[in-house]
Steps between C-alpha positions, in 0.01 A plus 500: 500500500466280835550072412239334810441110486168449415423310840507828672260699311253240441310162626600221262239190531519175272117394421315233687663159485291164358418372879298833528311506181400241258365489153185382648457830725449665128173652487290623207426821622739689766804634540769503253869363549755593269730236392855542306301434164315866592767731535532700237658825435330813738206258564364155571371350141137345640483203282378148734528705802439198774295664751466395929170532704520776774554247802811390291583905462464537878682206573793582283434914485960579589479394160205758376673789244474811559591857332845537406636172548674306251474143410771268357582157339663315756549220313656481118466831360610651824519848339141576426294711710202670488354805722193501688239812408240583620257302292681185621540590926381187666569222257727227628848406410575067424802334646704523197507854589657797699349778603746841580264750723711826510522709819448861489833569401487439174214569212369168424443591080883590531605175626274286277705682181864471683412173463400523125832627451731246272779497751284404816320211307873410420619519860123317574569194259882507622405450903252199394580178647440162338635395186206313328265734632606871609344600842545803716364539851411790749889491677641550129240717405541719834889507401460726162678813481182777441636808328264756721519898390257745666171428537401791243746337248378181544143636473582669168692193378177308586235780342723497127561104506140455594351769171710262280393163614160716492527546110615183388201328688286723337657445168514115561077568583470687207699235227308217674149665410614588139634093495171380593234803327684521165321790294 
């Protein structure tokens, strides 16, 4: 199995800073921006979801998500990441954020759970800088060693990974309704 820094097999961006968007560009209906209280585990949770007009989307659209990319905490839990689906292509990312496009080298659903994986969160929180408050940023992110098989072994890495998280979200779905409609 080929080792390839990160930087080479994908476009690492940190999220619009404060001079570029302010709490007051937050809109009541528009597009959403996912902040480090949103990543969850596959997916975004969608809880207070501030939202930008489309002039503000246009203005700021290198930071629009698309398909396949991945979103982290770049701030404090520096470890968490979430992928982008389809369901969630063109939401923005905040400044407390990174966002890891991959190139067509790799499967982007492969590199989302390499970075699920224990040890890379370990290596992750280990190459944080800041004492009080952990950080990471796009040169140490571009710097990670990306265990890359085949693109068919990644793919079936991906598809198995992927039926599991599956399950449990539909098992999560299904305790929540049985929480909430007792019989």
């Amino acid at each position: 199995m080929e080792k390839i820094l990160l930087g080479s097999i994908a476009d690492i961006q940190t999220g619009p800073f404060g001079s570029q968007l302010h709490k007051e560009d937050y809109v009541q209906d528009g597009t959403p921006i996912v902040t480090v209280e949103h990543l969850g585990n596959r997916v975004f949770t969608e809880q207070n979801l501030p939202m930008v007009s489309d002039a503000d989307k246009e203005r700021l659209n290198k930071y629009v998500l698309s398909d396949g990319d991945i979103v982290f905490s770049r701030v404090g839990s520096v470890d968490r990441c979430s992928y982008v689906d389809s369901n969630h292509s063109g939401w923005m990312f905040s400044g407390r954020c990174l966002r890891v496009r991959p190139y067509n080298a790799i499967y982007p659903l492969y590199l989302y759970y390499f970075f699920c994986m224990e040890s890379t969160k370990r290596f992750v929180r280990n190459i944080a800088v800041g004492a009080t408050m952990p950080s990471i940023n796009t040169k140490l992110m571009g710097e990670i060693e990306v265990s890359v098989p085949s693109i068919d072994t990644q793919k079936r890495i991906a598809a198995i990974l992927s039926s599991i998280d599956d399950k449990i979200e539909l098992n999560t779905a299904i305790n929540l309704l049985l929480f909430v409609k007792p019989f």
